[in-house]
N, C-alpha and C positions, 0 to 999 in steps of 0.2 A: 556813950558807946551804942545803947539803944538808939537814941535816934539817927546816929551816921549811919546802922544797918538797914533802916527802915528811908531813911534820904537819896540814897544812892539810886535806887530802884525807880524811884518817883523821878527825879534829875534825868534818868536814863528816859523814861515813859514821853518827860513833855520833850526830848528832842527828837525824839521819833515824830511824835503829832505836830512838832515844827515845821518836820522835814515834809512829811504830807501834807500839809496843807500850802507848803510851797511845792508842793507834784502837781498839788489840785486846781493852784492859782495859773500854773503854766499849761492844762489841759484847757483850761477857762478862755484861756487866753488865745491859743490855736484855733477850739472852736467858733469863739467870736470872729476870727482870722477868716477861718472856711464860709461861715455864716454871711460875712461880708462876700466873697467871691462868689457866693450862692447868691448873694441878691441883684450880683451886677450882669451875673449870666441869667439868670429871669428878665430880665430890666430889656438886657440888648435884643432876648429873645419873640419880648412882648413888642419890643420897635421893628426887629422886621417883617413880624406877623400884620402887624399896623399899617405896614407898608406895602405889602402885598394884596392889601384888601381891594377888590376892584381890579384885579387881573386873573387871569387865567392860564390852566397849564400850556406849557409849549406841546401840541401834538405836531403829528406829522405822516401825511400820508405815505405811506411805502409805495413802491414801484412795483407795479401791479405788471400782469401779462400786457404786453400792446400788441398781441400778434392780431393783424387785420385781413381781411379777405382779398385777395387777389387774387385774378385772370387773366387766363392767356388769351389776350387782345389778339384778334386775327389782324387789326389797324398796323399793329406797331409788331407784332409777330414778337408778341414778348411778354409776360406776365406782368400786368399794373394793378395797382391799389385799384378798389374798386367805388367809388364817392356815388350815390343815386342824386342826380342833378335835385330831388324833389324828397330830402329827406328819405324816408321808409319806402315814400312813394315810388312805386318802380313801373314803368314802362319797357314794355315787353314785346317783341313782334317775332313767331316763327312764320319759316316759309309749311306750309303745308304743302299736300300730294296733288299730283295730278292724275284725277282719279281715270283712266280710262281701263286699270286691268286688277287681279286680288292683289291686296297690300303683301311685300315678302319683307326678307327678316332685312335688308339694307335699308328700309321705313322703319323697321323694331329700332336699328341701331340708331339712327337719329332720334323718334322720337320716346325711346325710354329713355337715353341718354338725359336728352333735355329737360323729360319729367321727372328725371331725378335729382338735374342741379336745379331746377323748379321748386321743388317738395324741400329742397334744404334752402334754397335761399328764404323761401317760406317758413319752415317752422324749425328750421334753425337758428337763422341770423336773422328771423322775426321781418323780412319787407312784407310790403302790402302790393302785390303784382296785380293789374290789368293785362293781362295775355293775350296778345289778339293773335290768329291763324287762320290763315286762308284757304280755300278750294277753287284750285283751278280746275274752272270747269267747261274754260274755250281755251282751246291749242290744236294747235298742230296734229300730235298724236291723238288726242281724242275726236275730230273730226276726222283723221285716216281712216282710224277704228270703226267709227261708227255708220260709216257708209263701208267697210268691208263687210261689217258683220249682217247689214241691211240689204245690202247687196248678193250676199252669199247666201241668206236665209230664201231670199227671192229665187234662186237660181236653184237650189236645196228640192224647194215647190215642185216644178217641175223639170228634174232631173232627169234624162235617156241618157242610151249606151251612145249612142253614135255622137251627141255632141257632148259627152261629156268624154271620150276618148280622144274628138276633136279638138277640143278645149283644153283637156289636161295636157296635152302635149303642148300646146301652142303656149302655157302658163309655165310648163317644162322649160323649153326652152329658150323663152323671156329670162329662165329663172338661171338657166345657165349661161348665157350669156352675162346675165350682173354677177355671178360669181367671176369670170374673168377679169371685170372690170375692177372689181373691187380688191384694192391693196392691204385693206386691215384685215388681217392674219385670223383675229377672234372671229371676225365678222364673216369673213371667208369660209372658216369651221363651220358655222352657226346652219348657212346658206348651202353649204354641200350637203349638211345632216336631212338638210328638208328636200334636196336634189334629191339625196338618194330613197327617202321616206316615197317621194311622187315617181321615179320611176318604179320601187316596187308596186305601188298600187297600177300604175297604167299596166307592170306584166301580169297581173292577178284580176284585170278586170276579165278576162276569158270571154266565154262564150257564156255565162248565166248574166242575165240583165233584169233580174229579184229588183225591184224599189228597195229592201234593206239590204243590197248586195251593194248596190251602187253607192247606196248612200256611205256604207264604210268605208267604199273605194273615195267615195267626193271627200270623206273626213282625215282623211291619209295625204292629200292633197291641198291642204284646208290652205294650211301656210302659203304655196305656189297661186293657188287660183285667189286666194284674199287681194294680194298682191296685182293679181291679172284682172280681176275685176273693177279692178277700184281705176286701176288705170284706163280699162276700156270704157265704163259705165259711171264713173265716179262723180264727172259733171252732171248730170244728168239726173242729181239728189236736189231736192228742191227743200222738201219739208223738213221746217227747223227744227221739230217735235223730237227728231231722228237725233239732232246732237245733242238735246238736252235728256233723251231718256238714259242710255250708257252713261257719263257721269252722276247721275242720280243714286241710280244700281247700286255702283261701282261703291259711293259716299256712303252708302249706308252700310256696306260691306266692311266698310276703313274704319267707321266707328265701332263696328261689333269687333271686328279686331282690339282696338284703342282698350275698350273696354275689357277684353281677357287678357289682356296682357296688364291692365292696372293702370292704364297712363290715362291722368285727368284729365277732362275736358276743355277744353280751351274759355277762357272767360266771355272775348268774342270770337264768333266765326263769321267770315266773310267770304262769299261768292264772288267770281270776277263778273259770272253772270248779271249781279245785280249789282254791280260799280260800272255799268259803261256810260252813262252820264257823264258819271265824276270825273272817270277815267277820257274823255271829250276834253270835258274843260280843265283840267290838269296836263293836257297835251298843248291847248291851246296856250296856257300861260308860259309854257316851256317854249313854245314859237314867239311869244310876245317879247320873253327874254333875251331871243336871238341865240337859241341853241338848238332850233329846230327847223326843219323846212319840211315845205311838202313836195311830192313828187307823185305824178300819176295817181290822185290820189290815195298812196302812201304819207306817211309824213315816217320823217328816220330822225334823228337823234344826231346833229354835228360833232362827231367827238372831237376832231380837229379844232374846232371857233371852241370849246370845252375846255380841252387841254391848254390852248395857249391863253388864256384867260389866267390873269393873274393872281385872282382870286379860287381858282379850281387846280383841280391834280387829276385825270385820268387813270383808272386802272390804283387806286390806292392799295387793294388787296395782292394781285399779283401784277405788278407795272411791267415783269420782264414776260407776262404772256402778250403785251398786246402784238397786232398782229398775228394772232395762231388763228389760221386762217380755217383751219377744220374747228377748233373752238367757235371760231364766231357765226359758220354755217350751220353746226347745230344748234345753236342759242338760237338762229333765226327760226326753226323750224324747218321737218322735211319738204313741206306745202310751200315755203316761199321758193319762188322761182323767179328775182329780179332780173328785173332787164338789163341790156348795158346800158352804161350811162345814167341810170335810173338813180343810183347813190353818187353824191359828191365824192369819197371815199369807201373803201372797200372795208376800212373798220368802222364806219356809220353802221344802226342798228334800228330797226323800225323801231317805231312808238305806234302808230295804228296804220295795218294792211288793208287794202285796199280787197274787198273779196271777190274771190274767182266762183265760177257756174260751180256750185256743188259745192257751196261755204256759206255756214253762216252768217247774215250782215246784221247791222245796225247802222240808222241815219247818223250821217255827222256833217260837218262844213266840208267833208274833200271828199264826199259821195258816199255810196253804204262800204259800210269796211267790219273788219273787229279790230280791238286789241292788241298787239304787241306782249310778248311773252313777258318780260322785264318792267314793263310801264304798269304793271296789275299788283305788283308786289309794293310796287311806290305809293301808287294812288291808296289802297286798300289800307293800307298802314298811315298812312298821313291822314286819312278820312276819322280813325279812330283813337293814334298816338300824338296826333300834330304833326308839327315844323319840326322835332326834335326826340326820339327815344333813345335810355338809357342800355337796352340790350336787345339786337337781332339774333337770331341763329339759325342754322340750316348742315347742310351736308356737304362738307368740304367738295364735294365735284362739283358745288354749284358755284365755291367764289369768283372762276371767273369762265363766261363773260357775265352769269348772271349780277350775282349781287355786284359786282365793280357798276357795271352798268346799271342799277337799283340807285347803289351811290350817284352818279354821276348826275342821270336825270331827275332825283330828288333835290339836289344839290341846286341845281340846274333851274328846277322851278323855285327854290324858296330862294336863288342867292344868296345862299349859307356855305360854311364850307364845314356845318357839323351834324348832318341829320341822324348817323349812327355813332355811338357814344363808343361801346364795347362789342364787337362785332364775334359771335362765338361760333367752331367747326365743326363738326362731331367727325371721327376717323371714318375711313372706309371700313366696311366688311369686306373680307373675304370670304369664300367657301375651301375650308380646305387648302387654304394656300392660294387659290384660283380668283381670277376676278368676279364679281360678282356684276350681274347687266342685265335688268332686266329686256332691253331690246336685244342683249344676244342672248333671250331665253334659257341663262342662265343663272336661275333664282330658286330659293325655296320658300314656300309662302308663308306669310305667320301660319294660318290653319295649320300646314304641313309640319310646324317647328312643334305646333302644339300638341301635337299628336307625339311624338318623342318626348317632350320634356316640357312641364309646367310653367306655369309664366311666373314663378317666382323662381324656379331657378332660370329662364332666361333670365332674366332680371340680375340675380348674382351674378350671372358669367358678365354683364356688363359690366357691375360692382365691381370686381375682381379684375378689371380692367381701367385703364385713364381713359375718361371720355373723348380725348382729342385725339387718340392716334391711331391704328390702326387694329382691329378686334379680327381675330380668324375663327369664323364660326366652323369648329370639330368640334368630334367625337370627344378629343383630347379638355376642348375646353370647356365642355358641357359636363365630362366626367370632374373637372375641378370644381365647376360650380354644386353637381350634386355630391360631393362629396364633402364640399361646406357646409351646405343644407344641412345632410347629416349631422355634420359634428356641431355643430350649433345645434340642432334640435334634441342631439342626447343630450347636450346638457342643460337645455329647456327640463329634460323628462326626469333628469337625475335629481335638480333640484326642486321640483315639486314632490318629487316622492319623498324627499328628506324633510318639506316641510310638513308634510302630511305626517309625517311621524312625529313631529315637533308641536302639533296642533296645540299646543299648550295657551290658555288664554291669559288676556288680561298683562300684567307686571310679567309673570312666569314665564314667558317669552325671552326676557331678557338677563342675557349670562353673563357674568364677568370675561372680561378679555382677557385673553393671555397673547405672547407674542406672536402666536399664529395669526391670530385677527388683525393683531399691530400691522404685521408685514402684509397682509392682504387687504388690508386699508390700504395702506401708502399703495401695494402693487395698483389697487383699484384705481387711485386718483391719478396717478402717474399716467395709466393709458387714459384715463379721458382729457387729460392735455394733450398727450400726444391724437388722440384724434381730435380733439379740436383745432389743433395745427394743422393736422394733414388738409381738416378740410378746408382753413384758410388760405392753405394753399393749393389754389386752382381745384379747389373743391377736389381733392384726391380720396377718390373709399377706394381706391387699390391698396395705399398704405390704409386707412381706417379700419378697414378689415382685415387687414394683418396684425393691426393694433388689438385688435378685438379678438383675434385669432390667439393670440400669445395673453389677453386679460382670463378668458375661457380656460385656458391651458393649467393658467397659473392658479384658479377658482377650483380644477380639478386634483389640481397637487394638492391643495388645502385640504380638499374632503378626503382626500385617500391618507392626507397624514392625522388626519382625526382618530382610521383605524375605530375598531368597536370599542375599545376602551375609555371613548370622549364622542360628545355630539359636537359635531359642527355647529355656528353661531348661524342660526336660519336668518336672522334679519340680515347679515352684513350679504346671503348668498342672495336672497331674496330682492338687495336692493343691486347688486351687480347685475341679473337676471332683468331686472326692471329695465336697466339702463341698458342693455343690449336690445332689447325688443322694441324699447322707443325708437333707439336708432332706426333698427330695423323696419318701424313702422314710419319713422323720418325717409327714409330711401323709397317707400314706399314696397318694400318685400312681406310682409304684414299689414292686412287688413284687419277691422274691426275692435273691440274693448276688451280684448285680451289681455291682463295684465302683463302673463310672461310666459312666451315662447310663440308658438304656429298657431292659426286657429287647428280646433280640433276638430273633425267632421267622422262626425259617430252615423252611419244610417243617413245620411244626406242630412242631418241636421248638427249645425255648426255651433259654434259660442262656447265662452265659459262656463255657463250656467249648465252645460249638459254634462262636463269634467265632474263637476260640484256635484249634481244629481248622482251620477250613474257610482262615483266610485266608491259610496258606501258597499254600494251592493257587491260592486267586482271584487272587493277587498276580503266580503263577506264569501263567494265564490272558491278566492285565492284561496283561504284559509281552509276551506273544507275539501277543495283537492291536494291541499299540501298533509289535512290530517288522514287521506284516503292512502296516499300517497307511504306516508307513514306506516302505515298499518300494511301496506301491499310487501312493501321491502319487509318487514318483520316476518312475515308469514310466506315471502318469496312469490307472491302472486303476481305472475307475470302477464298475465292478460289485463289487467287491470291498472299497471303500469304503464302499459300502452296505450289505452284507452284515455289515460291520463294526461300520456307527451301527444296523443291527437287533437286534445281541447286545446292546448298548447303552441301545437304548431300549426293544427289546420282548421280548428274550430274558431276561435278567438280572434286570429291576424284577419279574418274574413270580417269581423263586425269591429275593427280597429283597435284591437286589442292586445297590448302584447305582456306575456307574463316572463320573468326572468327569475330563473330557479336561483340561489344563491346558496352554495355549503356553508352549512352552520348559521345559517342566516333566514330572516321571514323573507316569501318569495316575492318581489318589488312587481308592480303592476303600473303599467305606463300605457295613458290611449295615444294612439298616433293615428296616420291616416289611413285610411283600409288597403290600398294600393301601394304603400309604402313598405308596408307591415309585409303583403305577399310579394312583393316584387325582393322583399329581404330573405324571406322562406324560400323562396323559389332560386333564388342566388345562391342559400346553405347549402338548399340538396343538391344545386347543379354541383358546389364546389367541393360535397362531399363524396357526389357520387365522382368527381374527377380525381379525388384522393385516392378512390378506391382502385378504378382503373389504372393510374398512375402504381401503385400499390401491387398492385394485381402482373400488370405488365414487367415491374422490375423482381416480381417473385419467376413470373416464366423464364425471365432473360438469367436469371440466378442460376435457375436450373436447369436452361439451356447451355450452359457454359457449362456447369459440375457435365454433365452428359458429354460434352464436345470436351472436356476435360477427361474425362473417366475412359472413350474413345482413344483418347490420344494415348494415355498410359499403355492401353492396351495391346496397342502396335509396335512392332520388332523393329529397333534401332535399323537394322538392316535391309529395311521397307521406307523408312521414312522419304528416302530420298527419289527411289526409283522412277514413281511417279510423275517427278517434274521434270519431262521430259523437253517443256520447252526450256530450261537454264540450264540443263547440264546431257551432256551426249556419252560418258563412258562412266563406270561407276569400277571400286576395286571388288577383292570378293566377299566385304563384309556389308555390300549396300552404300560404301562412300563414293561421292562423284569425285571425281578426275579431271574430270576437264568439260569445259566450258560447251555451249548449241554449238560454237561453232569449229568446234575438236579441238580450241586449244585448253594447254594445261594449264588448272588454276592455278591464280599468285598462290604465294605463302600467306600473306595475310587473311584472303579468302579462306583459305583450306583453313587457319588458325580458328577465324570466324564460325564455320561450320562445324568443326570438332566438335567445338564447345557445346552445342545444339545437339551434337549426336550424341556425346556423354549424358549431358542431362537427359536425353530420352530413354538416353542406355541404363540409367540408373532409376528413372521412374517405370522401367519396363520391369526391371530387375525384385523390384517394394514389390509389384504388381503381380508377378509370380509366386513371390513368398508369401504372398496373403492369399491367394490362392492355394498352395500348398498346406499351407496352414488351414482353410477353412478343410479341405476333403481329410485333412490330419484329423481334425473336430468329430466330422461324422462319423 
């Protein structure tokens, strides 16, 4: 019995440890299972590793921007990709001026235009330009010139009454008979205005004959007798001295221009003066070619034997002018005076004139002559570009007959049919809607633009325009250009002030970003593609600067949503800032190493380094008129408040200084330029004192009405009408009319109409009484 109680328990024990150690043998058995599958996933993984050794990842370039620069080809009259036949290397040829009068703003429009797609194909899209420009300094016009003004000075000398009353009249009437003749409308204008200038001086010459009486009289006349001189006396000029000094003048006059308006200098410059060599035997090769002939010592230009050459094209620029026969008589110059017969054809064009008594010559193979207007541009440019340049450009009134004819006889001597690659226009000016001419002394001069408006904002109003079309120089478009200035300059001034407050050095500078900075990142990147588009395409800073106008915009929503609860992120403003004034100094509207915004001209001395200097001290200034200031309103001292808004408005704007009071806020201190600063002071007061006037004027007109109102109450319904005796003839017995000026009896409608007018008077007369009674009630 003991032991079956003590067995059972043991019996129970080993079937337990049976059973687990058959649990254990089947764990054993799995994990050897797993341990196997673990060895053949290592095994496979060590063979493709094995396999891979000796290759490399697959990358892959993404698809990047490909937007390329293109121009609008005056060739093809169409925008083309722009390939430099020589790499970076670029080849460059403008037509320059003919200097014989002051350069005016239809020279600005060409050549700031040019030197701004210059400045970007430069140090934007990085080419390496040779710029060659010329000065013509033998022509037509300036040989007119220069024997009127030689001529007239001579006569000037010895001025009397008697033949200069004889003379003014006989120039008088030369001068009105080519008014008759003359069928262009402008030109007809131009020529009466100076008729009538010379007839008043001939009725004001009287009876005093003063040497300065006269001479006022001869300078009122200047135009009529330049003209009668030159015809009477003009052969008669011998000394060559005479046309080479007026273009000289003239040249050095163009560059002092060039230079206040910012436009660079040309890499070479070329005189026709000192090409008539070349300009010989660059004629003669054109004859050996069989596209030119001589004539009377002339040689012209075959465009006929030209054009049907199988190899050429006539007129490539504008084909449907040829034959404009007043086009090709002014390409020829006023001085030519061909003979009949003299040209094969009547659209043939000199290459070198033959010259007449009172012209400059130079020896050649067909007798002394000069030049040809068209063959100077060729020669000059091939002497320094070659057989072959990638861009010409000039002023659309010259494609044709000038440059077609440039093409032709360039074409013509090289036997090429590609001496201009990309051939570029610059639009007309107008004045005001009006044409602009210098020969119908209708121009304004650069000096004269200068004097209104800085050459950097000419400069914008170009910007703000496409260089190829047509620009109206107004009031309207000068106020658009200064009024960009502006707004780019405040925000030149806003964010240096915020970094100045941010001066924080070193690491400290740099803030965590939140999504304000995210989305003014992205806004930022987004407009410099898009201006980098604009300018590939046909180099546009019309859009560029609209792009910039709306980056600016978007820069200033940022700092205003900053709010004083948060500082703006100075670097992200600091590098938007950056990237507008590069531009800026790209276009060339900024000068100097300014990092960001205008130069600053403090006391005639400019730079950065005078910002950095001076604004400790201003800052130092600010603060002690702001704790002066403080202290005047607490104690109500009003003299001293004043004394305070005088530093303010009229002390400081005078040494370029502007202070801007802020509520609740330190007072911001911005240098700008001294003229800016009062020409903004002087604009508040005009537009304060117009407020007031304004102000002033609708308080009188207020109170002229309560008076003509308070009048009217006063008057007895039964008076109202009597008076108007021209619309009504019978009235009844309470003051009401009846009938009409001409006896008859009013409509009903009428009478209804007038009731209505007499009641309400009747019951405004009625108040008007009772306040009256009332008031003597009081007393």
């Amino acid at each position: 019995m003991f032991l079956n109680n003590h067995l059972a328990p043991l019996q129970q024990s080993y079937k337990d440890l049976t059973q687990t150690v058959e649990e254990l043998n089947t764990k054993f058995s799995n994990l050897n299972t797993r341990l196997e599958n673990l060895e053949n996933i290592v095994g496979s993984s060590t063979s493709k590793m094995e396999n891979k050794k000796g290759r490399r990842h697959n990358w892959e370039v993404r698809k990047g921007d490909n937007t390329t620069l293109k121009l609008y080809n005056s060739l093809t009259r169409s925008k083309e990709e722009f390939r430099c036949e020589n790499g970076k290397q670029l080849k460059w040829y403008s037509c320059g001026p003919t200097v014989y009068d002051a350069s005016h703003m239809g020279h600005a429009r060409s050549y700031i235009s040019f030197d701004i797609l210059r400045r970007v194909m430069t140090d934007y899209f990085g080419y390496n330009i040779l710029f060659c420009m010329n000065i013509t300094d033998i022509d037509d016009k300036i040989i007119a010139r220069a024997r009127q003004e030689h001529l007239f000075k001579i006569y000037q000398k010895k001025v009397n009454k008697e033949d200069l009353q004889k003379d003014a009249n006989s120039a008088q009437q030369a001068l009105a008979k080519k008014i008759e003749e003359t069928t262009d409308e402008d030109k007809k204008k131009m020529l009466e205005k100076q008729n009538t200038r010379t007839l008043a001086a001939l009725a004001q010459l009287g009876d005093e004959s003063s040497t300065e009486h006269l001479n006022n009289m001869l300078l009122e006349c200047k135009d009529a007798m330049y003209t009668w001189l030159d015809k009477k006396l003009g052969s008669t000029v011998e000394d060559n001295s005479i046309f080479s000094a007026l273009p000289q003048f003239w040249e050095k006059e163009y560059f002092s221009d060039m230079e206040a308006l910012n436009v660079l200098p040309p890499t070479v410059l070329t005189r026709v003066s000192e090409y008539v060599p070349e300009i010989v035997s660059y004629v003669e090769q054109i004859i050996d070619n069989g596209f030119a002939y001589e004539s009377n010592g002339s040689v012209y230009f075959s465009v006929g034997t030209f054009d049907q050459s199988s190899d050429h094209f006539y007129a490539k620029l504008v084909p449907e002018a040829v034959g404009d026969r007043s086009a090709l008589e002014e390409g020829e110059g006023a001085l030519s005076c061909t003979a009949e017969n003299e040209k094969r054809s009547q659209t043939d064009f000199a290459l070198w004139k033959a010259s007449k008594p009172g012209e400059p010559s130079w020896e050649s193979p067909w007798g002394k002559g000069r030049p040809g207007w068209h063959i100077e541009c060729s020669v000059m440019a091939s002497s320094i570009l070659g057989s072959e340049m990638d861009i010409h450009t000039g002023g659309v009134d010259l494609k044709f007959p000038h440059h077609d004819n440039e093409l032709a006889q360039s074409e013509a001597h090289y036997n090429t049919d590609g001496w201009v690659r990309y051939f570029l226009h610059s639009g007309h000016l107008t004045i005001a809607g009006c044409k602009m001419s210098k020969s119908l002394k209708n121009f304004i001069t650069i000096q004269e633009a200068l004097k209104k408006n800085s050459a950097r904002q000419l400069r914008l109003a170009f910007l703000l325009h496409s260089w190829k079309d047509t620009l109206d120089y107004s009031e309207n478009t000068m106020l658009d250009a200064v009024q960009y200035e502006k707004f780019l300059n405040e925000f030149f001034l806003t964010v240096k002030d915020e970094l100045r407050k941010q001066s924080a050095p070193g690491i400290d500078r740099f803030g965590k970003w939140s999504d304000k900075e995210m989305k003014m990142s992205e806004t930022f990147s987004q407009r410099q593609c898009s201006v980098h588009e604009a300018l590939c395409d046909n180099i546009d800073t019309k859009a560029a600067l609209s792009h910039i106008r709306q980056l600016v915009s978007s820069a200033n929503n940022y700092l205003a949503s900053c709010g004083d609860d948060r500082v703006a992120n100075g670097c992200l403003l600091k590098e938007i800032a950056r990237y507008i004034t590069w531009l800026l100094k790209v276009f060339g509207a900024i000068s100097g190493d300014g990092e960001i915004g205008f130069p600053v001209n403090v006391g005639g001395v400019g730079g950065g380094n005078v910002e950095t200097l001076l604004m400790p001290y201003l800052n130092a200034l600010s603060q002690f008129r702001e704790d002066v200031r403080t202290v005047a309103l607490e104690h109500k001292v009003v003299d001293v408040l004043k004394l305070c808004d005088v530093l303010r408005d009229d002390v400081l704007p005078a040494l370029g200084v502007r202070l801007e009071d802020k509520e609740g806020s330190t007072t911001v201190v911005k240098l700008a330029d001294p003229e800016q600063l009062l020409r903004e002071r002087d604009e508040k007061k005009k537009a304060e004192e117009e407020k007031r006037l304004k102000k002033l004027a609708a308080k009188e007109a207020a109170e002229k009405k309560r008076q003509e109102k308070e009048a009217q109450r006063r008057q007895p319904p039964s008076q109202m009408f009597l008076s108007l005796t021209d619309q009504f003839s019978q009235f009844d017995d309470q003051g009401f009319p009846t009938h009409d000026k001409a006896g008859k009896e009013l409509s009903k409608g009428l009478s209804k109409k007038l009731r209505k007018k007499y009641d309400v008077q009747k019951k405004s007369y009625e108040e008007f009484l009772k306040e009256q009674t009332a008031t003597i009630e009081t007393k």
